[in-house]
C-alpha positions as a LaTeX table, in Angstrom:
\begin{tabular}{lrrr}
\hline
Residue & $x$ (\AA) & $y$ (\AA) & $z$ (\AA) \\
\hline
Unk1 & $-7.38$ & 22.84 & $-19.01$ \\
Unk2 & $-6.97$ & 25.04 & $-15.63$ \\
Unk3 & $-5.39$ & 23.61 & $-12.97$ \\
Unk4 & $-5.35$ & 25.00 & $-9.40$ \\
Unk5 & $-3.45$ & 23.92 & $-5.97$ \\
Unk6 & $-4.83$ & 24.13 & $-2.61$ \\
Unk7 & $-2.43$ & 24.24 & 0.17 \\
Unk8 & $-3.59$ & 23.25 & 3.40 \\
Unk9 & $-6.70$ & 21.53 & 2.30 \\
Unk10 & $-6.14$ & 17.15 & 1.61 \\
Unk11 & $-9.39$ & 16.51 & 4.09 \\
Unk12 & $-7.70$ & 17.78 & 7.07 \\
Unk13 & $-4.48$ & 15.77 & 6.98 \\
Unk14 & $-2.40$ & 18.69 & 5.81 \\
Unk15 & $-1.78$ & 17.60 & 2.64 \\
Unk16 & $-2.86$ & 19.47 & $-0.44$ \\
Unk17 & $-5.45$ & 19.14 & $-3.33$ \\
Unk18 & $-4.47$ & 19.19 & $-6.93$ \\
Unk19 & $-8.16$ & 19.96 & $-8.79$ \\
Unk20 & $-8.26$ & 19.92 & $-12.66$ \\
Unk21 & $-10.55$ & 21.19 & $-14.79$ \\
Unk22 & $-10.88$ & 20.40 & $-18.43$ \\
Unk23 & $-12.35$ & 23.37 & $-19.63$ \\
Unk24 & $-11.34$ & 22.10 & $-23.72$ \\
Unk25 & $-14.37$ & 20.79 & $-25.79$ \\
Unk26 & $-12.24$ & 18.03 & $-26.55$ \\
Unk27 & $-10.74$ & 14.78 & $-23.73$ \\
Unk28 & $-7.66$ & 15.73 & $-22.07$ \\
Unk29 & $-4.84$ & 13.28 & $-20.25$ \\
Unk30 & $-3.17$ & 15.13 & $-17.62$ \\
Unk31 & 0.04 & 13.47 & $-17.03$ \\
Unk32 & 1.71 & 13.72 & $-13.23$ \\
Unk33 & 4.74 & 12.77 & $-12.12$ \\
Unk34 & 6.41 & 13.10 & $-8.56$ \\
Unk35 & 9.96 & 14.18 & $-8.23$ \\
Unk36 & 12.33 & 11.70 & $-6.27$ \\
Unk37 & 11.22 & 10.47 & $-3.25$ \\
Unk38 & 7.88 & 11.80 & $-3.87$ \\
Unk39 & 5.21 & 9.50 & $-5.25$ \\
Unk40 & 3.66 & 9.18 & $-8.69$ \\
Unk41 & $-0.25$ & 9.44 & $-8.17$ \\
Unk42 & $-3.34$ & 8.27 & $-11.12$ \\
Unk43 & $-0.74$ & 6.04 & $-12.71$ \\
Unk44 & 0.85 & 8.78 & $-14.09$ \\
Unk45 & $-1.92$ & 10.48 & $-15.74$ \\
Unk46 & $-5.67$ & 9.41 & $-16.28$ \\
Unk47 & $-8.64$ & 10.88 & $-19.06$ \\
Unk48 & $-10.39$ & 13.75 & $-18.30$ \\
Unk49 & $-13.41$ & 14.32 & $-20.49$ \\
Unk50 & $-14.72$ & 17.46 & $-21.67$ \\
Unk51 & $-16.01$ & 19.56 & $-18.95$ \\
Unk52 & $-14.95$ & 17.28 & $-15.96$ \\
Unk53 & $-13.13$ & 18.05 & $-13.03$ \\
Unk54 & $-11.06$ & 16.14 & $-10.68$ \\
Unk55 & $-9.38$ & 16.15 & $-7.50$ \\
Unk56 & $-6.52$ & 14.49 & $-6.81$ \\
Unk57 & $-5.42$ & 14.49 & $-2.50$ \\
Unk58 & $-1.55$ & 14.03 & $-1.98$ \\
Unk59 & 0.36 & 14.31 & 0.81 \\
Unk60 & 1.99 & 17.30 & 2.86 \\
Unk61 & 4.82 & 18.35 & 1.21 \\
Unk62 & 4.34 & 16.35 & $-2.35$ \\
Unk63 & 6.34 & 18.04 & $-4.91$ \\
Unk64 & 6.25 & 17.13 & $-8.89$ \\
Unk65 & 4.68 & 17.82 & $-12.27$ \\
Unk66 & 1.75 & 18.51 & $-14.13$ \\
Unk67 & 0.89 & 18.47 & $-17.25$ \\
\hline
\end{tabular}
């Protein structure tokens, strides 16, 4: 799986874009998890079939994980 971060981008609210691609032959789960005081987007993770890509928008400044 390949994950990328655009800065700047979040549809013009100056937030960011988190886009994942599972690049596997197999289903992934990406799990996510915001640091304190940031929020915890998808649930916490979410399925990502093989060969599927999603993007995630979150706000200016969102720090956390991904994995």
């Amino acid at each position: 799986m390949r994950d990328e971060v655009a800065g700047g981008g979040g549809g013009g609210n100056g937030g960011i874009q988190l886009i994942m691609v599972n690049n596997c032959g197999e289903s992934v789960w990406p799990g996510l998890l915001g640091t304190a005081g940031h929020p915890t987007t998808q649930s916490g993770g979410f399925h990502l079939g093989a060969g599927e890509e999603a993007t995630l928008e979150e706000t200016a400044g969102w720090s956390g994980r991904v994995w």
